[in-house]
VOKOLTI-492517 format. One record per residue (C-alpha): x, y, z; residue in three letters. Coordinates in steps of 0.05 Angstrom, whole numbers, padded with zeros to 5 digits, always signed. Example, Ala and Ser with C-alpha at 12.3 -4.5 7.8 and 13.67 -1.06 7.14 Angstrom:
# residues 2
+00246-00090+00156ALA
+00273-00021+00143SER
***
This chain:
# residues 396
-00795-00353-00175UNK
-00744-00293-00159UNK
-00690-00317-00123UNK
-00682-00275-00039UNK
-00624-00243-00034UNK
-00586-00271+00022UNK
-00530-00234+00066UNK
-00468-00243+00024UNK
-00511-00219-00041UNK
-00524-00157-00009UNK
-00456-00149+00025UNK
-00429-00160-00061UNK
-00484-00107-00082UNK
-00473-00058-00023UNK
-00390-00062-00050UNK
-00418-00051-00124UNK
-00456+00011-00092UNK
-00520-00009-00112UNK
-00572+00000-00056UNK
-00614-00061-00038UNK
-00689-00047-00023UNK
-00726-00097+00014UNK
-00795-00108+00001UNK
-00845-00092+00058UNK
-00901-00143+00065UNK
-00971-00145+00083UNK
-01012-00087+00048UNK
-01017-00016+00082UNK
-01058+00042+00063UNK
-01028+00097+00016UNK
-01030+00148+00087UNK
-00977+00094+00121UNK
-00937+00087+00057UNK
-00927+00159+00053UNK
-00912+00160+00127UNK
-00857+00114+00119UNK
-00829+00139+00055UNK
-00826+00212+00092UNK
-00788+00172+00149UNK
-00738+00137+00104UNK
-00722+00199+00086UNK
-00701+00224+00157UNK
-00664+00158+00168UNK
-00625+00173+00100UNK
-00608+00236+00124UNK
-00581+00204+00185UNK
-00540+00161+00159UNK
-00505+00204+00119UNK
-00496+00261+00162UNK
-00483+00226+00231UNK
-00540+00270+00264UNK
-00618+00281+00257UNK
-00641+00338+00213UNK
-00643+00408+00257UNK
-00676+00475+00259UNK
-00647+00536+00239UNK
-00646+00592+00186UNK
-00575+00566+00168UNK
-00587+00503+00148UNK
-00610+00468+00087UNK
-00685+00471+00066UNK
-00683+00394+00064UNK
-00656+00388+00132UNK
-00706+00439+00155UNK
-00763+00405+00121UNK
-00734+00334+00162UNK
-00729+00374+00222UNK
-00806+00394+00221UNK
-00825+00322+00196UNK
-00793+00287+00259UNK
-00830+00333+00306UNK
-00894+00316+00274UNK
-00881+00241+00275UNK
-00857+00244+00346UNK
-00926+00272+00367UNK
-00964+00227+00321UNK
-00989+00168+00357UNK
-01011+00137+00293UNK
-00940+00144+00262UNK
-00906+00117+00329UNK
-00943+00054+00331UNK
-00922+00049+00258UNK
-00850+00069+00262UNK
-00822+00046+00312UNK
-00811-00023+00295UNK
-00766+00014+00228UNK
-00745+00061+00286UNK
-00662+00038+00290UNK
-00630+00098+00292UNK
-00672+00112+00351UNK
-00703+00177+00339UNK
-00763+00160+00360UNK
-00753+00135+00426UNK
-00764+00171+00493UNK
-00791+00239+00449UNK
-00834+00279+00475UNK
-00909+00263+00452UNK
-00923+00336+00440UNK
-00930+00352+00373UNK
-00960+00412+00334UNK
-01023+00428+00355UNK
-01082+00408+00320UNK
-01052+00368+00263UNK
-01041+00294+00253UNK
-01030+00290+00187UNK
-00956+00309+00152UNK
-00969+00348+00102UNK
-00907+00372+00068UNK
-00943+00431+00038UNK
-00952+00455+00113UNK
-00886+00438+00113UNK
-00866+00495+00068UNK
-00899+00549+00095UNK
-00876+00545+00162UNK
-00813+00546+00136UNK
-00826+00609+00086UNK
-00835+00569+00023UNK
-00885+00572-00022UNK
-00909+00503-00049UNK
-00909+00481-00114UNK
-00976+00477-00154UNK
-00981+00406-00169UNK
-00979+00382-00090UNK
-00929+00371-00042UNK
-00853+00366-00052UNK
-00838+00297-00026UNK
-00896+00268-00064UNK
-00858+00208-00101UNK
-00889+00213-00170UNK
-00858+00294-00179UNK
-00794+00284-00132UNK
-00727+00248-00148UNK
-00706+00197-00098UNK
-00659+00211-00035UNK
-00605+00190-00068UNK
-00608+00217-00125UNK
-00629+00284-00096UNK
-00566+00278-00052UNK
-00521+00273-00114UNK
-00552+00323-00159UNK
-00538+00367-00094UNK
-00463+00351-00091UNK
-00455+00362-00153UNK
-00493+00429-00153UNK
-00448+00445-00088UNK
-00381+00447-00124UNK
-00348+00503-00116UNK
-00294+00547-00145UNK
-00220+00507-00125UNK
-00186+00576-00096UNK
-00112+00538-00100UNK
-00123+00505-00173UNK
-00063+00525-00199UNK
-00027+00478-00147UNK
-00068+00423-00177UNK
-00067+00435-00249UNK
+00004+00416-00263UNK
-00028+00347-00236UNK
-00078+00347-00290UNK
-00036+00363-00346UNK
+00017+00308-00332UNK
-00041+00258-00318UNK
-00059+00269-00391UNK
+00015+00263-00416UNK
+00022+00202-00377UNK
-00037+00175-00416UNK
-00022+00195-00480UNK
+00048+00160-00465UNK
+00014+00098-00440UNK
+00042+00104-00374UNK
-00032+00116-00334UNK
-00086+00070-00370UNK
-00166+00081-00355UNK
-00195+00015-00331UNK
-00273+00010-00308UNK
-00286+00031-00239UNK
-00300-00033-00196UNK
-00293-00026-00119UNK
-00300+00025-00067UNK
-00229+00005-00043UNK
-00202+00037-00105UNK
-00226+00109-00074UNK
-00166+00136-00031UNK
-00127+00194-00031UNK
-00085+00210-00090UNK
-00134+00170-00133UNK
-00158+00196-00199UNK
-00226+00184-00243UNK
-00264+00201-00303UNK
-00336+00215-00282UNK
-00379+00263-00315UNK
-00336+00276-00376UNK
-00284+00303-00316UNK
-00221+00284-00291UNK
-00230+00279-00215UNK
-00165+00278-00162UNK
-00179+00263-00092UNK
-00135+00314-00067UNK
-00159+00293+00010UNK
-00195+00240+00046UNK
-00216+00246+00120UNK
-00222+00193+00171UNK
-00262+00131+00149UNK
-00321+00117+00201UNK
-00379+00061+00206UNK
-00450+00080+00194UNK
-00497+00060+00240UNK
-00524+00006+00182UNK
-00450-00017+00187UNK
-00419+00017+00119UNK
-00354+00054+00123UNK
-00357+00121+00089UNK
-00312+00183+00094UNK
-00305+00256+00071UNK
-00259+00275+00016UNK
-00232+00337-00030UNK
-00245+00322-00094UNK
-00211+00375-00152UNK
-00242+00373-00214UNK
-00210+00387-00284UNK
-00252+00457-00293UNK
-00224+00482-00235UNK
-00281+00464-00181UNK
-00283+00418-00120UNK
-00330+00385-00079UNK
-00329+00362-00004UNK
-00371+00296-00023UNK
-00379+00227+00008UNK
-00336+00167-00009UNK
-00408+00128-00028UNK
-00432+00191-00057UNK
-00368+00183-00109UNK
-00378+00111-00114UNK
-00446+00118-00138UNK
-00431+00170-00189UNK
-00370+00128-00217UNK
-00417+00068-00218UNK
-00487+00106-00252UNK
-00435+00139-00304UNK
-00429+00082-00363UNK
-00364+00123-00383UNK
-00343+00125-00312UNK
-00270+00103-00304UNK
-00213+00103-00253UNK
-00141+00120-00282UNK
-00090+00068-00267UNK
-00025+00097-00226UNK
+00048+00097-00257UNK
+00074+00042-00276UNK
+00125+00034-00222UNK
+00184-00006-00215UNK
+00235-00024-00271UNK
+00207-00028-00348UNK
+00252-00070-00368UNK
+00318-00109-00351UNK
+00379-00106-00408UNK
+00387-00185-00373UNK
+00341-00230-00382UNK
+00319-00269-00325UNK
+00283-00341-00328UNK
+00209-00338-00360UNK
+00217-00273-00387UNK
+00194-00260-00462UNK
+00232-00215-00504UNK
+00191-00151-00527UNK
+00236-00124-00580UNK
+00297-00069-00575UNK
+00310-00003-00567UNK
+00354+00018-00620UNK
+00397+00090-00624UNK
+00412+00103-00702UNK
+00459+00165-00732UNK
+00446+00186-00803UNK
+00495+00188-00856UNK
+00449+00240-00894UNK
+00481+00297-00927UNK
+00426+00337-00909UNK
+00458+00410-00883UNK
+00422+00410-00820UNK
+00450+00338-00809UNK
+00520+00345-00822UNK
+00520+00402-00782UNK
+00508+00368-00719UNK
+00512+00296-00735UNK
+00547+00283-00663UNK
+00480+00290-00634UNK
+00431+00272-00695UNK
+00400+00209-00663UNK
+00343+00164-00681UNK
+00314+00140-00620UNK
+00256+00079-00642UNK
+00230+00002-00619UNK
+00226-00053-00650UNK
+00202-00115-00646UNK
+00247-00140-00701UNK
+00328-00151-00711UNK
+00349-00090-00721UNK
+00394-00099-00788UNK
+00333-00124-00810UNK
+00290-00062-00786UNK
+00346-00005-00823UNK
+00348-00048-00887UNK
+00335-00011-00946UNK
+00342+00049-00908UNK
+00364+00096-00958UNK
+00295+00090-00987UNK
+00253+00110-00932UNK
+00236+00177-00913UNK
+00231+00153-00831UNK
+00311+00144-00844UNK
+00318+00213-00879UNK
+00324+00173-00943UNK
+00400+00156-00936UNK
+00435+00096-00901UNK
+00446+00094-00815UNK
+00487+00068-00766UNK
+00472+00031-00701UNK
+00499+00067-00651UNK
+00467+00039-00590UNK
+00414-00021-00576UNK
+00384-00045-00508UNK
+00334-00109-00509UNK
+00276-00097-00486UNK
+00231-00162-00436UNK
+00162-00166-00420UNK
+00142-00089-00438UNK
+00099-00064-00492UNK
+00140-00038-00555UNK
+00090+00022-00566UNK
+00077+00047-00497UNK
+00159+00051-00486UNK
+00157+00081-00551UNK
+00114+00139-00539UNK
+00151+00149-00464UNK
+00223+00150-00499UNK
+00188+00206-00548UNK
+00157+00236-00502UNK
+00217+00247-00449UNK
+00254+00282-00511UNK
+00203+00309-00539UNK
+00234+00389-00527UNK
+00298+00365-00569UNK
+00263+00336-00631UNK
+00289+00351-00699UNK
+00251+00387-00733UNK
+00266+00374-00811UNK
+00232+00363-00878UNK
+00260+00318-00926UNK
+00231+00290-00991UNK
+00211+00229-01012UNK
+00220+00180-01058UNK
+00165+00206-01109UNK
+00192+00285-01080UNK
+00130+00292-01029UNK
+00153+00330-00967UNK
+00156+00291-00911UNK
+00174+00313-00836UNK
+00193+00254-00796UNK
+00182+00253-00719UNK
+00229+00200-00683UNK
+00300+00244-00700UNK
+00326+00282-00641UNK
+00384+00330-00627UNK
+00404+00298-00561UNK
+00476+00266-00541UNK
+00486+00192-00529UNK
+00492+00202-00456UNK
+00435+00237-00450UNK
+00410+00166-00487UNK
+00442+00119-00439UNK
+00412+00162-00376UNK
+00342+00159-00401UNK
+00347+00084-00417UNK
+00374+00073-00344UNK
+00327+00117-00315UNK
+00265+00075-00349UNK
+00303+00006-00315UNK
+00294+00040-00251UNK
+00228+00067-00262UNK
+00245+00139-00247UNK
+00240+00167-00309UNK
+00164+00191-00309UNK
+00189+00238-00264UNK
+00247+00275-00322UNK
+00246+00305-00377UNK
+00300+00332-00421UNK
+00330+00396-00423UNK
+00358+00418-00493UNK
+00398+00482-00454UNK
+00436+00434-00408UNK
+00436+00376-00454UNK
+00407+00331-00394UNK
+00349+00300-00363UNK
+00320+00338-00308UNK
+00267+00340-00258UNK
+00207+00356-00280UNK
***
């Protein structure tokens, strides 16, 4: 026997975004089925608009269609008696009983061509075997209502250091869970897209008691949408690639001290090269190698002179800082990627005399070193980059 849903299941599922539908009981004819379905409808509307559906040449064919449907059902004695118990919004009660003249049937056909529309050939357009659901006409709309972003180029710096900060490892994806996670200055993958709520307006209560609100959200093509908090929601939570992307990691990396139940990660070491490579001796002051590891370091340069990652001739240690509690790779790829302007760009031979180009050599001082490596214990250093015409970290 299926278990009833009880209060705090639905309250859980509501959070998840997934919409609860209670079944109706007793048996009613396919007429008062469609009569409620076309009411739902209206209610829908309601709720996510704050108003019932109005006339108008400006407004949405939907709304319009809503607009004609209430009338009807106002002067409908049939659907009163019927609706009015489902009637909570209250847009039923105290209307006038005049409806339009000589029908008492809602035909959505009709519908149409008071409205200018001609209907489709296979029967009306809210009949539930050829139509998509509310709610999933409501998205495909949203997304069909993006629209050009006229002030993308403010936002597409954002973008492009999103995706730096998670090829770096600094932002992570993690699947979308709660509603709570939707704010301003949030970002998602849904759709294949990068999303950034740029904006969101005031949260208010639905009448059914959920909290919604409007927001901006720029997408990575260069569009936007004005779209509901739920509306995002349920597209994160439909989309089974669908994914929020963490923030910054914020506050300090890593500590040179260690501090009581702290694990050591490994080291950051600084090497110079005792190659006799032209390029190196020419600027061997500033010829660093800038690596992790989670190993002693004498152990990590031995044999040195026999590995193309160490330009095939011995080192020397010219800086290390330990590194607690912080992944070796992720660091890594930030140290790289903060000096990434200055690498060296050399090719050396190996070994067996294939050419090899290593990656982790930089022309960059030791201050400039000791700066970035106090700028990660702080946290700031997301936020710089280094400039090879100063010689120092900068803004970015």
């Amino acid at each position: 026997m299926a278990k009833a849903f009880t209060d705090e299941d639905d309250a859980l599922l509501e959070e998840l975004g997934v919409e609860v539908e209670t079944k109706r009981q007793g048996t009613r004819t396919p007429r008062e089925e469609r009569i409620i379905a076309g009411f739902e409808e209206i209610q829908r509307f309601v709720d996510e608009h704050g108003r019932p559906p109005q006339h108008g040449d400006d407004r949405d064919i939907f709304e319009r269609i809503y607009a004609v449907r209430l009338d009807r059902l106002r002067g409908l004695p049939e659907a009163l008696e019927l609706l009015i118990p489902l009637d909570h919004q209250q847009l039923l009660s105290g209307a006038a009983l005049a409806g339009v003249a000589g029908s008492d049937e809602v035909n959505d056909d009709e519908l149409l061509a008071q409205l200018g529309v001609d209907a489709p050939p296979e029967g009306g357009v809210r009949e539930l075997r050829h139509v998509r659901t509310a709610t999933e006409r409501r998205e495909a709309e949203e997304i069909a209502n993006r629209e050009k972003c006229e002030d993308f180029a403010t936002f597409k710096p954002l973008f492009q250091q999103v995706q730096k900060d998670l090829e770096a490892g600094i932002r992570q994806t993690r699947p979308f869970e709660l509603k709570a996670e939707i704010r301003a200055g949030a970002w998602f993958i849904v759709g294949g897209q990068k999303a950034y709520v740029a904006e969101a307006g005031e949260t208010y209560t639905t009448p059914q008691g959920r909290t919604d609100a409007r927001l901006r959200v720029i997408f990575d093509n260069g569009t936007q949408s004005n779209m509901l908090m739920r509306s995002l929601q349920r597209a994160l939570n439909k989309d089974d690639a669908g994914r929020r992307i963490t923030d910054p990691v914020a506050g300090p990396l890593f500590s040179g001290e260690r501090e009581h139940g702290d694990e050591a990660s490994g080291t950051i070491y600084v090497l110079r090269s005792k190659s006799d490579h032209p390029l190196v001796v020419a600027n061997r002051e500033v010829v660093h190698k800038i690596g992790v590891t989670t190993l002693d370091v004498a152990q990590r340069i031995a044999g040195a002179r026999l590995q193309p990652t160490f330009l095939m001739a011995d080192v020397e240690v010219v800086a290390t800082y330990k590194l607690f509690n912080i992944s070796q790779t992720k660091l890594e790829n930030l140290i790289h990627r903060v000096f990434g302007p200055a690498r060296l760009e050399i090719e050396i031979k190996d070994r067996f005399g294939n050419p090899v180009t290593p990656r982790e050599w930089f022309l960059v001082p030791l201050f400039a070193i000791d700066e970035a490596v106090e700028r990660i214990k702080d946290g700031t250093i997301t936020a710089y980059v280094y400039d090879p015409t100063s010689a120092r970290l900068r803004m970015r």
